[in-house]
PyMOL commands that place a pseudoatom at each C-alpha (Angstrom):
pseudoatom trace, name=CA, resn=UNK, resi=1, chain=A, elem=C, hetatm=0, pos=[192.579, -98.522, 24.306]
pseudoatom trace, name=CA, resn=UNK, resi=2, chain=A, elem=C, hetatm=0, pos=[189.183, -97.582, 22.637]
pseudoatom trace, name=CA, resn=UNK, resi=3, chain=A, elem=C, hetatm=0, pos=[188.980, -94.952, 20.060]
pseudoatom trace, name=CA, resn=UNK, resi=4, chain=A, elem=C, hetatm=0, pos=[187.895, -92.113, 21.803]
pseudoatom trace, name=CA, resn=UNK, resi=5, chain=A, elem=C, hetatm=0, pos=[185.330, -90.467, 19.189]
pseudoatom trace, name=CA, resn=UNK, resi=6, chain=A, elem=C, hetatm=0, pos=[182.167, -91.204, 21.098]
pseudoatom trace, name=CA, resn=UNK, resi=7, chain=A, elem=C, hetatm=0, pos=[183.162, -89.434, 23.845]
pseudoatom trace, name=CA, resn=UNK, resi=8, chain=A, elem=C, hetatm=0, pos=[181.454, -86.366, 25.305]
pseudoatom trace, name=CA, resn=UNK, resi=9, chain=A, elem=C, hetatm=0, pos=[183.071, -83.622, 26.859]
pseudoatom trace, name=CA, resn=UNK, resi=10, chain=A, elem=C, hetatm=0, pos=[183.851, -79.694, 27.122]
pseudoatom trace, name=CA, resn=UNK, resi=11, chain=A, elem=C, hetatm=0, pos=[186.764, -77.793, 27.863]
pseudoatom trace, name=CA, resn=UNK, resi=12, chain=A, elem=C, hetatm=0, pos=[184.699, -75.092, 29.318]
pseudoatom trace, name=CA, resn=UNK, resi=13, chain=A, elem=C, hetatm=0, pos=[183.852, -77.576, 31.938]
pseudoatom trace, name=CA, resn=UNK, resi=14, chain=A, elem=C, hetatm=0, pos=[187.062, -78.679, 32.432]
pseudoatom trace, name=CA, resn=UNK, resi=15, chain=A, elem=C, hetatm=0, pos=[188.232, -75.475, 32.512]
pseudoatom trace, name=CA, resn=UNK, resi=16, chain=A, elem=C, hetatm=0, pos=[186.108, -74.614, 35.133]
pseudoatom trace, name=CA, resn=UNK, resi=17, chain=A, elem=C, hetatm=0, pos=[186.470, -77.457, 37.728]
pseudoatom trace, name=CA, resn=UNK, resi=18, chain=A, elem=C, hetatm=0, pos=[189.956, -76.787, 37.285]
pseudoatom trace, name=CA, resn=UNK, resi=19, chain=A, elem=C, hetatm=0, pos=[190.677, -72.469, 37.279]
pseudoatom trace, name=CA, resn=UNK, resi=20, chain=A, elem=C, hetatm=0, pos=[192.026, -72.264, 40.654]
pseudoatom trace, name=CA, resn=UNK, resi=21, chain=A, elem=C, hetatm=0, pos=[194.311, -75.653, 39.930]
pseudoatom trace, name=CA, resn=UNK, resi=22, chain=A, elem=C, hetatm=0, pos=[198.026, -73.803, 39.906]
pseudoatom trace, name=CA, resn=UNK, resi=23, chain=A, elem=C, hetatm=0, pos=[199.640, -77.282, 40.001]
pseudoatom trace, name=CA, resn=UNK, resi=24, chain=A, elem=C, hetatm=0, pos=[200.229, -77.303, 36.990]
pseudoatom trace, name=CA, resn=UNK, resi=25, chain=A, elem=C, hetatm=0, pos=[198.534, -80.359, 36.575]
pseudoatom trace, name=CA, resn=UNK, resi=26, chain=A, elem=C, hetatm=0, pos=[196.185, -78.990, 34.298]
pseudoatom trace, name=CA, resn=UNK, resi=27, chain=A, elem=C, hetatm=0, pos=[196.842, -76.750, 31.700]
pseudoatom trace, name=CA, resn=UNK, resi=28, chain=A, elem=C, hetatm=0, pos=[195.416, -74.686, 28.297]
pseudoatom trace, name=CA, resn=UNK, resi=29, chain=A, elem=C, hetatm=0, pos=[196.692, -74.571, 25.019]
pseudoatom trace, name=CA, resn=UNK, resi=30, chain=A, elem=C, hetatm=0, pos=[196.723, -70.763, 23.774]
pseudoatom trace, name=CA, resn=UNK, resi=31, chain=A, elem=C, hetatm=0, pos=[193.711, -70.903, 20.726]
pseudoatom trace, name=CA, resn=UNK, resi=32, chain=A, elem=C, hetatm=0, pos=[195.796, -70.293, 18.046]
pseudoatom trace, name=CA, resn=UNK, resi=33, chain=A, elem=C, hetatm=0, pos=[195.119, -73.609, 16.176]
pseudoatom trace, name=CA, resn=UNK, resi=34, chain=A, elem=C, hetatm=0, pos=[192.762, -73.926, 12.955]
pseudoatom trace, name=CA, resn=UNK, resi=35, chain=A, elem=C, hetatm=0, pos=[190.715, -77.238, 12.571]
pseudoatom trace, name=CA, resn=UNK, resi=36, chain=A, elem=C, hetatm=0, pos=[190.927, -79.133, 9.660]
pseudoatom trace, name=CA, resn=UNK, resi=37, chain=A, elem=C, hetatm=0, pos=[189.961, -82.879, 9.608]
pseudoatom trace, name=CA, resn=UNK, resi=38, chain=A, elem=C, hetatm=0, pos=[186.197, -83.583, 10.469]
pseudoatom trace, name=CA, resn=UNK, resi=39, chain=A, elem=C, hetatm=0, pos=[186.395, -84.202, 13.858]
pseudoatom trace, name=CA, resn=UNK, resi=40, chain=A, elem=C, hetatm=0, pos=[185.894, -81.893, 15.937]
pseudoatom trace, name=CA, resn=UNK, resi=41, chain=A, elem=C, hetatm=0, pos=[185.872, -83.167, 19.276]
pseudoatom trace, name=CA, resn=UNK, resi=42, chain=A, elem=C, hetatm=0, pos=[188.784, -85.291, 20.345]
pseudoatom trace, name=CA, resn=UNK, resi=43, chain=A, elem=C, hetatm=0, pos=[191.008, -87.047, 23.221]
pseudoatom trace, name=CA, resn=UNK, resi=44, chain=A, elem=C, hetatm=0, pos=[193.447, -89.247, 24.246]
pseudoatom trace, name=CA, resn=UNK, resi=45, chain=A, elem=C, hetatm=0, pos=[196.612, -89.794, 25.916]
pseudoatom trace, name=CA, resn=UNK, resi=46, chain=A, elem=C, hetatm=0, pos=[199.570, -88.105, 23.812]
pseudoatom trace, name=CA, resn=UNK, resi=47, chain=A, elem=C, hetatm=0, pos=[202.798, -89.192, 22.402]
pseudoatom trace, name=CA, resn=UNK, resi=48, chain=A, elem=C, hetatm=0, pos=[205.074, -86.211, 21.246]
pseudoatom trace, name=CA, resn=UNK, resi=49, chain=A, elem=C, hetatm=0, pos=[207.205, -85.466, 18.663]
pseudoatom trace, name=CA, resn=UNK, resi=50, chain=A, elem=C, hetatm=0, pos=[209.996, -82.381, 17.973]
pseudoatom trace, name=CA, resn=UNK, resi=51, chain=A, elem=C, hetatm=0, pos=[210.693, -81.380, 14.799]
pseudoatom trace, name=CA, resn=UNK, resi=52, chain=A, elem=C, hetatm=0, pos=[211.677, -78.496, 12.629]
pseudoatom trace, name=CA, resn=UNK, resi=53, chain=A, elem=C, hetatm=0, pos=[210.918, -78.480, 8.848]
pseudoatom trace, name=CA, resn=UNK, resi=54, chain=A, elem=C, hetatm=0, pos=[211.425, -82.224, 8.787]
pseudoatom trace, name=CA, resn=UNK, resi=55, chain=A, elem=C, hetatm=0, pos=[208.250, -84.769, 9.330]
pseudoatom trace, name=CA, resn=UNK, resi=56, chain=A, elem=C, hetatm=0, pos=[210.467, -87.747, 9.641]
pseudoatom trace, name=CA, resn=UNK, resi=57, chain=A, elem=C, hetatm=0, pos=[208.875, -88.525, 12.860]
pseudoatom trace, name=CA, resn=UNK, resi=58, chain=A, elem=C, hetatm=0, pos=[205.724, -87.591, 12.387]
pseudoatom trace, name=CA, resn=UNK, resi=59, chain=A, elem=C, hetatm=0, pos=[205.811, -90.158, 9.244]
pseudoatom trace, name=CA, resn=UNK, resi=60, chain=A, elem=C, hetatm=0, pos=[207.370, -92.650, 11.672]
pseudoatom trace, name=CA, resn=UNK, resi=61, chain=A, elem=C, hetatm=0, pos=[204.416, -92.127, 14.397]
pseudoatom trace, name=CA, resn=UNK, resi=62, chain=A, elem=C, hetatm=0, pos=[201.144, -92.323, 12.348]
pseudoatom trace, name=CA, resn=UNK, resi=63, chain=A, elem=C, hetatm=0, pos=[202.491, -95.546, 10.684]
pseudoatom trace, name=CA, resn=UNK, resi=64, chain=A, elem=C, hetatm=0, pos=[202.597, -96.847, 14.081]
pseudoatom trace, name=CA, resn=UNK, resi=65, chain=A, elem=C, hetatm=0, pos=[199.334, -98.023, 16.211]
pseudoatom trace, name=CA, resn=UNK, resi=66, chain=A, elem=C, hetatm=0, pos=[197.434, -95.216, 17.727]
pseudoatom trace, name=CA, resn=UNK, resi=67, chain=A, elem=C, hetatm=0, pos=[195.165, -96.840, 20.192]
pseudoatom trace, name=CA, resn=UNK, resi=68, chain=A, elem=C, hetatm=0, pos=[193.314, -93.653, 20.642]
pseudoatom trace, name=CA, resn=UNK, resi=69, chain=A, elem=C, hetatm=0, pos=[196.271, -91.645, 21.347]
pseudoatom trace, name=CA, resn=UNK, resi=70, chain=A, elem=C, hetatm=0, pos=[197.143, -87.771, 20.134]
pseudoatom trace, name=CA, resn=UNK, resi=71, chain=A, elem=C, hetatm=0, pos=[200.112, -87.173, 18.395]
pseudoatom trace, name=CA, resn=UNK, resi=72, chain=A, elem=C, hetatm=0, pos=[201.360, -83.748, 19.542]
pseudoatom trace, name=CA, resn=UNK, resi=73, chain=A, elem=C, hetatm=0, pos=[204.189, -82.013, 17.207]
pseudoatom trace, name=CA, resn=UNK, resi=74, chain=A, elem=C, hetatm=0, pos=[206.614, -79.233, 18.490]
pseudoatom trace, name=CA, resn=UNK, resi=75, chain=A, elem=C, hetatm=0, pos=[206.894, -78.136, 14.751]
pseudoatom trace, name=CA, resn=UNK, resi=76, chain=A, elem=C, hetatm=0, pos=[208.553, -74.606, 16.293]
pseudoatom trace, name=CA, resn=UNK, resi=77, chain=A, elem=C, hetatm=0, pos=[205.515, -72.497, 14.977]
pseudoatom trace, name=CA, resn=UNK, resi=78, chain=A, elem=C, hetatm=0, pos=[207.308, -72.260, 11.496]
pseudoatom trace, name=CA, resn=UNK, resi=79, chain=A, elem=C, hetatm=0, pos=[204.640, -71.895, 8.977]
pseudoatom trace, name=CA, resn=UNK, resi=80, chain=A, elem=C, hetatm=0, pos=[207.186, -72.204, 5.937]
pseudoatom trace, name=CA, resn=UNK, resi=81, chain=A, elem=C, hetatm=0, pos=[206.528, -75.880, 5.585]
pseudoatom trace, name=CA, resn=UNK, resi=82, chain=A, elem=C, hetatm=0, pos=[203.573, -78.634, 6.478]
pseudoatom trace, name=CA, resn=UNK, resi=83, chain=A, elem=C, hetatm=0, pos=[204.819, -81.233, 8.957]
pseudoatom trace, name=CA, resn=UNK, resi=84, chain=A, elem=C, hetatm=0, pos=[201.262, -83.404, 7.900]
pseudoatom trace, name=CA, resn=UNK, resi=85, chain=A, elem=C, hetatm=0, pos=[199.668, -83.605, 4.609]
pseudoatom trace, name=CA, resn=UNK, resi=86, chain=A, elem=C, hetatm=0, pos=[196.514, -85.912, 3.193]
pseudoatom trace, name=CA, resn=UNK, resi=87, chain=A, elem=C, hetatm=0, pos=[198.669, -89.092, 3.152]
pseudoatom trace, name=CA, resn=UNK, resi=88, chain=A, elem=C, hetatm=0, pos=[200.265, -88.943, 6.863]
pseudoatom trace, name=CA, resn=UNK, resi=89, chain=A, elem=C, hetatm=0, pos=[197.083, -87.775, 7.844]
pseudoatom trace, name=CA, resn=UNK, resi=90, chain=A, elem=C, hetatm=0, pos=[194.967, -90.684, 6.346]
pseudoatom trace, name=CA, resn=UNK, resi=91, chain=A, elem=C, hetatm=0, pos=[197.615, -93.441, 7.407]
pseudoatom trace, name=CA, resn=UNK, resi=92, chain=A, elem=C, hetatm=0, pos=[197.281, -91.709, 11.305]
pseudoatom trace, name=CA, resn=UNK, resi=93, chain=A, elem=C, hetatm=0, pos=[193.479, -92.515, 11.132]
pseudoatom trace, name=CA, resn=UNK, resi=94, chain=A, elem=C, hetatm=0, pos=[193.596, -96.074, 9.375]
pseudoatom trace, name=CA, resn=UNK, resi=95, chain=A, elem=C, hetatm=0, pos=[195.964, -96.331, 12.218]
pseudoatom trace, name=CA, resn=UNK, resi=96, chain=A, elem=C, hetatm=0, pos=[193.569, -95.387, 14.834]
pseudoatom trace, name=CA, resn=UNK, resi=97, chain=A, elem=C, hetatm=0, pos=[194.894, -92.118, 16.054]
pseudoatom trace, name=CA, resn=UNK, resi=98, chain=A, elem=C, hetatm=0, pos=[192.524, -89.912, 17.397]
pseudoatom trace, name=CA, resn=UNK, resi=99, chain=A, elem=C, hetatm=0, pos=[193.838, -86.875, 16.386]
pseudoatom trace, name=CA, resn=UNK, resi=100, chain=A, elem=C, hetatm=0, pos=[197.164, -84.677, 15.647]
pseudoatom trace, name=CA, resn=UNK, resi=101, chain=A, elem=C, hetatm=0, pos=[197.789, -81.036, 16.871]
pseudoatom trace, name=CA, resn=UNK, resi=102, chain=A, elem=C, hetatm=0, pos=[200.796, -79.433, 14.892]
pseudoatom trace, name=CA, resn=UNK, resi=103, chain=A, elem=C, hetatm=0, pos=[202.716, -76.365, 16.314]
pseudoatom trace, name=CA, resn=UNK, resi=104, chain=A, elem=C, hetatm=0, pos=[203.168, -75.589, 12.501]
pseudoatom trace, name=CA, resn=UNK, resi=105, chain=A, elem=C, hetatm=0, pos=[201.337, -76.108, 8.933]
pseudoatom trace, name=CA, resn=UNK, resi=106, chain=A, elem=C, hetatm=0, pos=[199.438, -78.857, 7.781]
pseudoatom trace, name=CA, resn=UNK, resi=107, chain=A, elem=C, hetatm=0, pos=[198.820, -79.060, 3.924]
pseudoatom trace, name=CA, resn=UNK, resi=108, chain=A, elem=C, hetatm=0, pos=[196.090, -80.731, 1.773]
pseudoatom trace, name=CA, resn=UNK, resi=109, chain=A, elem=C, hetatm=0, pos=[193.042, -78.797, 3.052]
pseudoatom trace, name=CA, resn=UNK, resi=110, chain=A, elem=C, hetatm=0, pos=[190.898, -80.985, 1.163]
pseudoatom trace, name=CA, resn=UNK, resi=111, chain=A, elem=C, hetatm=0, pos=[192.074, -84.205, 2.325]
pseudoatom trace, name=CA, resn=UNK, resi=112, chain=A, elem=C, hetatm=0, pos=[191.970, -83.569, 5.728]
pseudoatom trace, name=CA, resn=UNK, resi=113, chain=A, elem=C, hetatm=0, pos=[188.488, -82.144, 6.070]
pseudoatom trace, name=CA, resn=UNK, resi=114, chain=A, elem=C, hetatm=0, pos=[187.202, -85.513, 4.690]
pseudoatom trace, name=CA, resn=UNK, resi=115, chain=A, elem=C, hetatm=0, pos=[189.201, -87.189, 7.506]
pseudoatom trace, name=CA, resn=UNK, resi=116, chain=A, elem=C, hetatm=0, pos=[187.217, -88.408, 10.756]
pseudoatom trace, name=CA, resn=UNK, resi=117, chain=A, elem=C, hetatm=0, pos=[189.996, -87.697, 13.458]
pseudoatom trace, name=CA, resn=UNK, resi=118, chain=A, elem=C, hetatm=0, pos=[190.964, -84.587, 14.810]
pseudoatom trace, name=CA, resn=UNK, resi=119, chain=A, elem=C, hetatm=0, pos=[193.362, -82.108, 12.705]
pseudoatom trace, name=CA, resn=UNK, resi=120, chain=A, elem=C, hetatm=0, pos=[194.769, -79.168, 14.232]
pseudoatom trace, name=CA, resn=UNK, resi=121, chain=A, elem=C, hetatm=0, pos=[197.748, -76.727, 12.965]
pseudoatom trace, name=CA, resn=UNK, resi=122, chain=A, elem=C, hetatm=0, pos=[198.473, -73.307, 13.454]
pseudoatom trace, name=CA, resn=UNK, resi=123, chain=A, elem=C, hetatm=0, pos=[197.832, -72.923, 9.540]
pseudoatom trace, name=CA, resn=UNK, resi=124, chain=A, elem=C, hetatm=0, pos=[198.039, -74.226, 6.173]
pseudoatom trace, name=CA, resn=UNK, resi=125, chain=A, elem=C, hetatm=0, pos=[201.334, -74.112, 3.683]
pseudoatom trace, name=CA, resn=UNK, resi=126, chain=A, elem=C, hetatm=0, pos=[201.737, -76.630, 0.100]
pseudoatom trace, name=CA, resn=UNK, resi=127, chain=A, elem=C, hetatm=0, pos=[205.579, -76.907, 0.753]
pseudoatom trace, name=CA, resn=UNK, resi=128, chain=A, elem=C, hetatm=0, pos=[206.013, -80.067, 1.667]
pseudoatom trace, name=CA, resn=UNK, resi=129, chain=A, elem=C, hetatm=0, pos=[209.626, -81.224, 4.154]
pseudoatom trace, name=CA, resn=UNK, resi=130, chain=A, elem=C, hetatm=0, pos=[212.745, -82.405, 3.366]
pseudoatom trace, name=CA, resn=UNK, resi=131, chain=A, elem=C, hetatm=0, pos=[212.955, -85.924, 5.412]
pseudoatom trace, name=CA, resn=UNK, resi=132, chain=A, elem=C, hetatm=0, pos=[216.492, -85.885, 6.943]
pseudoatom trace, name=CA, resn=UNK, resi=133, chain=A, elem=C, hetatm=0, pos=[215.543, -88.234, 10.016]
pseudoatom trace, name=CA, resn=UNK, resi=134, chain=A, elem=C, hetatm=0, pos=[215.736, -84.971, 12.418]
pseudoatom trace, name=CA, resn=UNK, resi=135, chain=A, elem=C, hetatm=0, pos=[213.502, -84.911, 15.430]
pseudoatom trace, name=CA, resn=UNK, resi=136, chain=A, elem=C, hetatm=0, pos=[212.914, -86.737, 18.521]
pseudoatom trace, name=CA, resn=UNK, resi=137, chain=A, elem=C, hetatm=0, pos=[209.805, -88.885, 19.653]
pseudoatom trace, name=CA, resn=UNK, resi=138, chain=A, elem=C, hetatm=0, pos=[208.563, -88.967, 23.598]
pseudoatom trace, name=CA, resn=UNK, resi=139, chain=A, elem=C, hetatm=0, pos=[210.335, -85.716, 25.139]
pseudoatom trace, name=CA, resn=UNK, resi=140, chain=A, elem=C, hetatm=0, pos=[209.209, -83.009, 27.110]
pseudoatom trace, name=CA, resn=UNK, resi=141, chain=A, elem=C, hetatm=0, pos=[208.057, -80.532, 24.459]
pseudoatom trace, name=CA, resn=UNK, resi=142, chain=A, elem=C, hetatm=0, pos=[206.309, -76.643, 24.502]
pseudoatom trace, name=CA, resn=UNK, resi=143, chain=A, elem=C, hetatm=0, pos=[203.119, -75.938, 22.490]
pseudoatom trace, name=CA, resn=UNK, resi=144, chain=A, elem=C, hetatm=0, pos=[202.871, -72.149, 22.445]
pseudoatom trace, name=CA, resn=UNK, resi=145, chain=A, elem=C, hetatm=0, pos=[204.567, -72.219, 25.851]
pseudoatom trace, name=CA, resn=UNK, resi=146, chain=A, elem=C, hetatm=0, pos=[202.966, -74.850, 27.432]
pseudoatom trace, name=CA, resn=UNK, resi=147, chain=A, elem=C, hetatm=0, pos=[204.494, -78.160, 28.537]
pseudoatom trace, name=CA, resn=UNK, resi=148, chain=A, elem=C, hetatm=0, pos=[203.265, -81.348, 27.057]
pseudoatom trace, name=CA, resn=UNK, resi=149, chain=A, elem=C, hetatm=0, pos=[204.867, -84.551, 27.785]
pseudoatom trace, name=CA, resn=UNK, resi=150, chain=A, elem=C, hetatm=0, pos=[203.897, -87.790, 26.249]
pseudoatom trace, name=CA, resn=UNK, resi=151, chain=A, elem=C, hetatm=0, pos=[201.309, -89.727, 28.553]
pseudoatom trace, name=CA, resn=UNK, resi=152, chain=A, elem=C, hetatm=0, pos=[199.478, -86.179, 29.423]
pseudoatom trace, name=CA, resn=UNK, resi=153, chain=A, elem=C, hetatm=0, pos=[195.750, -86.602, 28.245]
pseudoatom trace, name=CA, resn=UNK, resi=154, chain=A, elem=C, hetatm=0, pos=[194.624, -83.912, 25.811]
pseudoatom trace, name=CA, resn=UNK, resi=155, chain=A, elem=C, hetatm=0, pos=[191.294, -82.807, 24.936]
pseudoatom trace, name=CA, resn=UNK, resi=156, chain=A, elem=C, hetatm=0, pos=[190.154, -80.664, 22.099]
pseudoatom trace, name=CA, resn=UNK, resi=157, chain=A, elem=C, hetatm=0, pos=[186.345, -79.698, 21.373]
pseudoatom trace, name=CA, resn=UNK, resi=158, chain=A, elem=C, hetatm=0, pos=[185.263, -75.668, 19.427]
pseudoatom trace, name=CA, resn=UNK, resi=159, chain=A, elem=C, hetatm=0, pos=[186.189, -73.844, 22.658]
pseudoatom trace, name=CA, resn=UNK, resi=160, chain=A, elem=C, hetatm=0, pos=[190.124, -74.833, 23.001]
pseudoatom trace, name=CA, resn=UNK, resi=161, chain=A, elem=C, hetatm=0, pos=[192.421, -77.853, 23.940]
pseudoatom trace, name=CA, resn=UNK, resi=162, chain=A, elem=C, hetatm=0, pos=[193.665, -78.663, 27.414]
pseudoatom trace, name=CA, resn=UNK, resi=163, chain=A, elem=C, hetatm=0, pos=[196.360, -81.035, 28.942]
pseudoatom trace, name=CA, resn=UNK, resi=164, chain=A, elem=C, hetatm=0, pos=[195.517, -83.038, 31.628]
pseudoatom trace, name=CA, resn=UNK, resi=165, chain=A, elem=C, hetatm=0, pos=[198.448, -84.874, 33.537]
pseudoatom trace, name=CA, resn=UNK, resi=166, chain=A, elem=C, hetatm=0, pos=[195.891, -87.628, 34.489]
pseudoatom trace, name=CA, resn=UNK, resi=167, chain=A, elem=C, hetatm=0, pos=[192.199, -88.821, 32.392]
pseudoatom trace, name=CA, resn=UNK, resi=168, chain=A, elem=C, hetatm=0, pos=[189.776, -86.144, 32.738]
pseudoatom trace, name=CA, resn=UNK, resi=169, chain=A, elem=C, hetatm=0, pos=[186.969, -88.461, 32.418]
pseudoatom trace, name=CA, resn=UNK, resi=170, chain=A, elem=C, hetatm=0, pos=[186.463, -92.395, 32.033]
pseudoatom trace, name=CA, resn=UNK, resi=171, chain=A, elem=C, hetatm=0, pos=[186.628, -93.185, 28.326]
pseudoatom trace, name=CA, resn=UNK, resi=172, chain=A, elem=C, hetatm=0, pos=[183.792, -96.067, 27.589]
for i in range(1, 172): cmd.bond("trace and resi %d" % i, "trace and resi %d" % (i + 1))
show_as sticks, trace
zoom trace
């Protein structure tokens, strides 16, 4: 699957072919998520992860091919450690994920603002995890109450990030 970078799209848009769409097919992320890598705009299919305080499989995920996809983290909204820091985050792009939205902290502000995928978290924290191997890869997770399951498409631009159960859009 192409990297998805050149891409051209708005969630405004999306949002409003789709505000009358109670399916459930289609739904928006609550924008409670700070950017920090240097992309901006960004989408692709999503593989998730659950964790709590440990980044064990995060770690495991952006060492694997991305292929465009977005790694999506259930990090339970704790803020008292960063689930991604400058060296996951650089191995996820040489690794050609498009980008990585945490439901916790990210860490290594720095790092990740040089980095051209998209980096979203709810905020930053320096205390790095404990790696105990907890988690689990590929479930049914929430993202500030909203379902994401791996294989949704998600989309992210200034305005807000969506979850689309099908493409949005054809990616060239």
């Amino acid at each position: 699957m192409p990297q998805t970078s050149a891409i051209s799209f708005s969630t405004c848009d999306f949002c409003d072919a789709n505000k009358r769409n109670d399916s459930g097919d289609f739904r928006v992320i609550p924008t409670v998520f700070q950017n920090y890598g240097a992309r901006h705009q960004f989408a692709g299919p999503v593989l998730t992860v659950k964790c709590y305080e440990d980044n064990s499989h995060v770690k495991q995920a952006v060492e694997t091919e991305g292929r465009g996809r977005v790694l999506v983290v259930d990090g339970g909204a704790s803020v008292r450690r960063a689930l991604l820091g400058g060296n996951l985050a650089a191995s996820a792009q040489r690794n050609g994920w498009a980008g990585i939205v945490i439901d916790g902290c990210a860490r290594d502000a720095a790092e990740l603002a040089v980095l051209d995928m998209g980096i979203r978290a709810l905020a930053l924290n320096p205390m790095p995890t404990d790696r105990a191997g907890q988690g689990q890869t590929g479930l049914t997770i929430h993202i500030q109450g909203v379902q994401v399951n791996s294989g949704d498409w998600l989309y992210a631009d200034q305005d807000g990030i969506v979850i689309s159960t099908t493409a949005l859009h054809l990616v060239s």
